[in-house]
C-alpha positions as a printed NumPy array, in Angstrom:
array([[ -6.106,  -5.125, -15.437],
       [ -5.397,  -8.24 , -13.345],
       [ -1.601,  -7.425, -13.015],
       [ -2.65 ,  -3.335, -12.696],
       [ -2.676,  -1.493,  -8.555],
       [ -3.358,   1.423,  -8.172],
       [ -2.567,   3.963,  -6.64 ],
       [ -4.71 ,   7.132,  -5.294],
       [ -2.876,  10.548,  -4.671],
       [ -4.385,  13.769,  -3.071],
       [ -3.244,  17.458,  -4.717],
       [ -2.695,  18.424,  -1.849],
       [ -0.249,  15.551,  -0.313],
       [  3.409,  16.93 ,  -0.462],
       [  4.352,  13.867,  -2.775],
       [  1.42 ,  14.309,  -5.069],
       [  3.025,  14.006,  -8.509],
       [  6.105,  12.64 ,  -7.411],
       [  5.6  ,   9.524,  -9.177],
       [  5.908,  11.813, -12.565],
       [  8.257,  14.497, -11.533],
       [ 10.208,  12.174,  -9.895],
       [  9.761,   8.936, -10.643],
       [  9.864,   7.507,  -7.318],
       [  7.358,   6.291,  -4.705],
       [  7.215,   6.992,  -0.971],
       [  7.297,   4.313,   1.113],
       [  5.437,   5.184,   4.739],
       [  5.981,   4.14 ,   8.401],
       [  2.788,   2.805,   9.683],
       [  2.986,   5.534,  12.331],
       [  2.26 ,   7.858,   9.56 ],
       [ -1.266,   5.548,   8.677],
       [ -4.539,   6.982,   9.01 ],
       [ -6.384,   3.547,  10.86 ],
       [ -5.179,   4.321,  14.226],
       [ -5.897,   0.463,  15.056],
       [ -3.675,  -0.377,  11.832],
       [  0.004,  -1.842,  12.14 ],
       [ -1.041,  -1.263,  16.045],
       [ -0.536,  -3.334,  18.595],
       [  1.128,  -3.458,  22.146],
       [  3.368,  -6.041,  20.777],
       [  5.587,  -6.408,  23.874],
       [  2.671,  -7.686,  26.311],
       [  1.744,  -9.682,  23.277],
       [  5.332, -11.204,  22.506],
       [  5.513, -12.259,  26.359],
       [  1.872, -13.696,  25.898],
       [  3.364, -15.967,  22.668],
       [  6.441, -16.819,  24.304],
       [  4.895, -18.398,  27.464],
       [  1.871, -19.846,  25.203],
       [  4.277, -21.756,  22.898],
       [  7.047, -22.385,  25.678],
       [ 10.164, -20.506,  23.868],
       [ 10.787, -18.406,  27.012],
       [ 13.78 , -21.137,  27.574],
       [ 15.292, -19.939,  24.292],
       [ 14.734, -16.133,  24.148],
       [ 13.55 , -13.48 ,  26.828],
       [ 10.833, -11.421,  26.222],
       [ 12.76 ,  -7.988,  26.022],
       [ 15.702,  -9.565,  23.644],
       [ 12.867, -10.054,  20.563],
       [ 11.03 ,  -6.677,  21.952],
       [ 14.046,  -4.718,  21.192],
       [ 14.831,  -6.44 ,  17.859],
       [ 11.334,  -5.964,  16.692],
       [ 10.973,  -2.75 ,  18.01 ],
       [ 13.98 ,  -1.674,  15.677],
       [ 12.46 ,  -3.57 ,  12.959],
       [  8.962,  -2.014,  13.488],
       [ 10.395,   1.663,  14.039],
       [ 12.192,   1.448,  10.096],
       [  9.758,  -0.7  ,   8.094],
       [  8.27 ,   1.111,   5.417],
       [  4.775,   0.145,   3.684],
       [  3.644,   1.339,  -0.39 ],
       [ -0.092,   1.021,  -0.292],
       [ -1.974,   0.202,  -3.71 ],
       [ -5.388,  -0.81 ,  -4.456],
       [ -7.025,  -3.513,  -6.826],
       [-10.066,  -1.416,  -7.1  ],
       [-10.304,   1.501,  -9.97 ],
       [-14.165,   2.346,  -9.725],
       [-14.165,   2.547,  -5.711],
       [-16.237,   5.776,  -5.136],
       [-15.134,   5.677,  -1.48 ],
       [-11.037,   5.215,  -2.536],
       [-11.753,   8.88 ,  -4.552],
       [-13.179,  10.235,  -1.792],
       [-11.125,   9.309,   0.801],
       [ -7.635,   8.92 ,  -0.654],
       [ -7.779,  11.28 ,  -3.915],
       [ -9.633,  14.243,  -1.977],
       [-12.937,  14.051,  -2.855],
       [-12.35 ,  12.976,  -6.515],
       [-10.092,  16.104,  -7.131],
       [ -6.834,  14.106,  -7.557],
       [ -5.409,  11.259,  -9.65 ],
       [ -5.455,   7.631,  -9.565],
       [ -2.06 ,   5.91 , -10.829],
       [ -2.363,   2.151, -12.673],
       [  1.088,   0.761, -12.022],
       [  2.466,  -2.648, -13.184],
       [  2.863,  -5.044, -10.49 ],
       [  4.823,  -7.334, -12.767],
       [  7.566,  -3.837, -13.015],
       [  7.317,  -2.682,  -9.332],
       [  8.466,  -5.582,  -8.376],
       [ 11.726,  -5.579, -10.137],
       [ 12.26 ,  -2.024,  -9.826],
       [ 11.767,  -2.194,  -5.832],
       [ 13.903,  -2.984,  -3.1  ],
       [ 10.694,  -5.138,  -1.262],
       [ 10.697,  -8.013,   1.78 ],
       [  7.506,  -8.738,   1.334],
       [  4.207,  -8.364,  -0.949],
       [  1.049,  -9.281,   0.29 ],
       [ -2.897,  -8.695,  -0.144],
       [ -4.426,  -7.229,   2.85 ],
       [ -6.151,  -9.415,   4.862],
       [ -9.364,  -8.355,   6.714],
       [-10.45 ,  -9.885,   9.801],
       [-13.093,  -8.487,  12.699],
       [-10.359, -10.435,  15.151],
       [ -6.675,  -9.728,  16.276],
       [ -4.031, -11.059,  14.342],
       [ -2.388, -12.248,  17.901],
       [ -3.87 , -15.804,  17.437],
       [ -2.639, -16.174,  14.567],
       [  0.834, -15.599,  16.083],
       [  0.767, -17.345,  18.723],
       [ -0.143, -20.112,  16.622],
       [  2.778, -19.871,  14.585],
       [  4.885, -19.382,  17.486],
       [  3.897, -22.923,  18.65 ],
       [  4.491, -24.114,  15.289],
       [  8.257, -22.737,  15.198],
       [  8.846, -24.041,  18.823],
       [  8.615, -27.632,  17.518],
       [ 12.2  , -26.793,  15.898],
       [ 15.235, -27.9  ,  17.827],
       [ 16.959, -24.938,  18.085],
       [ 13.487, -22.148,  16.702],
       [ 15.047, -19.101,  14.403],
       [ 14.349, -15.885,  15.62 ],
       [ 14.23 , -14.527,  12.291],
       [ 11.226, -16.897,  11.646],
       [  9.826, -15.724,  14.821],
       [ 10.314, -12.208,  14.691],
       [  8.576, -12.334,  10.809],
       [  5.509, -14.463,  12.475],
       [  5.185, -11.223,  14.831],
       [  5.893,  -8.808,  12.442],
       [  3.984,  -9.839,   8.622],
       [  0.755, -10.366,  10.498],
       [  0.788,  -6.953,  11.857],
       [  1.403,  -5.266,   8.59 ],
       [ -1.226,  -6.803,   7.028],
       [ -4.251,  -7.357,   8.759],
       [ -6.521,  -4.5  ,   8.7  ],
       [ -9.828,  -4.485,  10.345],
       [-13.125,  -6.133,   8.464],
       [-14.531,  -2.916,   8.061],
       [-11.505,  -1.581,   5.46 ],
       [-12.09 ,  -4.513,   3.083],
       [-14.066,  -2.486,   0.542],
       [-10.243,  -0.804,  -0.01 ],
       [ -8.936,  -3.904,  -1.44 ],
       [ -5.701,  -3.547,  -0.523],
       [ -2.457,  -5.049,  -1.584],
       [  1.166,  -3.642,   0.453],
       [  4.848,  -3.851,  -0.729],
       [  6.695,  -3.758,   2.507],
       [ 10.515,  -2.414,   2.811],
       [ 13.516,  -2.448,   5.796],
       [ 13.623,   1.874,   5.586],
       [ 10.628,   3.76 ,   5.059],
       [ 11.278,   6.926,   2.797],
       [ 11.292,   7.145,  -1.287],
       [ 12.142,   3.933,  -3.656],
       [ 13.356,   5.261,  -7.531],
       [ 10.735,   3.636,  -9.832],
       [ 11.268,   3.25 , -14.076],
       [  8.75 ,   5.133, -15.99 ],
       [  7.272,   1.721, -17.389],
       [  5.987,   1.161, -14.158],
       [  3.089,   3.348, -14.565],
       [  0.645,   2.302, -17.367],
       [ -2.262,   4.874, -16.52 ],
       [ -3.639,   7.815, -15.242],
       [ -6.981,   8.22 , -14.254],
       [ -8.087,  12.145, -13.541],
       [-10.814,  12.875, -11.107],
       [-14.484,  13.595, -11.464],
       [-13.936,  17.004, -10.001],
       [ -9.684,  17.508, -10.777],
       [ -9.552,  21.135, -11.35 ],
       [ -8.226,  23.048, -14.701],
       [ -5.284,  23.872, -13.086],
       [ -3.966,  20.108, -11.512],
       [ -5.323,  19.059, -14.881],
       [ -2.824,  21.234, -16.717],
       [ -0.112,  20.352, -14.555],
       [ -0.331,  16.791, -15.738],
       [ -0.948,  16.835, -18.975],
       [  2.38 ,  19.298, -19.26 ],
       [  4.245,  16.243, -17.409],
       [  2.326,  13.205, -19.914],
       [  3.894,  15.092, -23.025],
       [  6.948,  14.192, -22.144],
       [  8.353,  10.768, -24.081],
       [  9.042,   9.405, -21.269],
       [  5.364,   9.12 , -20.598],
       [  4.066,   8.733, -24.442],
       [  3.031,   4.529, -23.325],
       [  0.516,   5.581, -20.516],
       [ -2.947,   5.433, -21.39 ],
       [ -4.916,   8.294, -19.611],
       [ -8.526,   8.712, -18.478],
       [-11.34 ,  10.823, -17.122],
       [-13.519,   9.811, -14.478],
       [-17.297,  11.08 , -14.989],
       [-20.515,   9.895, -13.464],
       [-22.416,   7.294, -14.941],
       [-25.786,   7.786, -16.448],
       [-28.381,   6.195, -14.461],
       [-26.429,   4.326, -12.294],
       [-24.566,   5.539,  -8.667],
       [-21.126,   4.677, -10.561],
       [-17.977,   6.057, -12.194],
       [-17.275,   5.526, -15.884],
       [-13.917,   6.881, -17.565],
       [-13.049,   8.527, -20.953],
       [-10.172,   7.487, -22.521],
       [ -7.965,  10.941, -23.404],
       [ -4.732,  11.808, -25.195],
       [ -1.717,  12.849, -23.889],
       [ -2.693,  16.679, -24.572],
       [ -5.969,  16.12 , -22.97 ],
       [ -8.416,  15.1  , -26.12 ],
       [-11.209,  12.888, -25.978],
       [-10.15 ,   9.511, -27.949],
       [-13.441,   7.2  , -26.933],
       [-16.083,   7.409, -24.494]])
């Protein structure tokens, strides 16, 4: 499980599935998140505020790294997975009120069959991310001649992955990409399936007709259920066709 994240999909998102069907994953534009504070920032008063802080302004104006990360920041695309299976809140929120699927893929297998920049564990902080920055700006300025690669990736990595203290309970980890849009994935990369506590028959059909394939034979599939006693999930361990193996 240590080298398993997962992934929670909604029937009614218009990629649901699309890891089967397909086999590829949809990488989003942080526009497209549902934090309104994540990935968010009003980077250009903030740039000018790093610039001047760590004395750079000499070696680059404020509006030629705005418009290079702007471009950046207007194509990067983020793949959001989770380290947590038994989250009730991650079913709720992100698999529609426990009526979707939750996807185990292999990190180990993502990461060769991606096209990634960067893979990193959220972190979660009640503060901006701009100290942090600047810091690193002052850092880079001790360089002769400071790369403004370096410096546009000390603007940019801290803003894609700092999320707010109060999201920590998603435990999230993000592959982040140049172009947003969909990534082709091998079928290896997914090694299970976990259905919802209240999937209906008919999603439920739909992908046990797709794990029949042989393409899919390796992935081990469960059932989410409530646990007795306790406010918890358990899962039962099913066959491909849908048949209780173990409890």
């Amino acid at each position: 499980m240590k080298n398993t994240l997962f992934r929670y999909s909604s029937p009614s998102s218009k990629f649901f599935l699309n890891e089967l069907t397909k086999r590829e994953l949809y990488f989003s534009h942080p526009s497209d998140f549902n934090d309104p504070f994540d990935c968010q920032m009003e980077y250009k008063r903030a740039l000018e505020e790093a610039l001047e802080q760590a004395n750079l302004k000499e070696y680059f104006s404020s509006k030629e790294l705005s418009e290079l990360l702007e471009h950046t920041l207007n194509n990067v695309g983020v793949c959001c997975f989770s380290r947590a299976k038994k989250n009730q809140l991650m079913w709720s929120h992100y698999a529609e009120k426990h009526t979707g699927i939750c996807l185990g893929f292999n990190r180990e297998v993502l990461r060769r069959d991606l096209s990634i920049n960067l893979i990193k564990n959220v972190v979660y902080q009640a503060s901006h991310p701009l100290d942090t920055m600047i810091g690193q700006f002052q850092i880079l300025a001790m360089d002769d001649v400071p790369d403004i690669k370096a410096l546009l990736n000390t603007f940019i990595y801290p803003l894609l992955i700092t999320k707010y203290s109060y999201w920590k309970y998603e435990r999230e980890t993000r592959f982040i990409t140049k172009n947003y849009g969909t990534q082709s994935i091998s079928n290896k990369a997914i090694q299970s399936l976990t259905l919802g506590l209240k999937i209906s028959n008919d999603i439920k059909g739909k992908v046990f007709r797709l794990l029949q394939q042989p393409e899919w034979s390796h992935v081990k599939v469960y059932q989410a259920k409530k646990a007795q006693g306790r406010f918890a999930l358990d899962f039962d361990r099913l066959s491909q066709s849908g048949e209780l193996i173990c409890q």
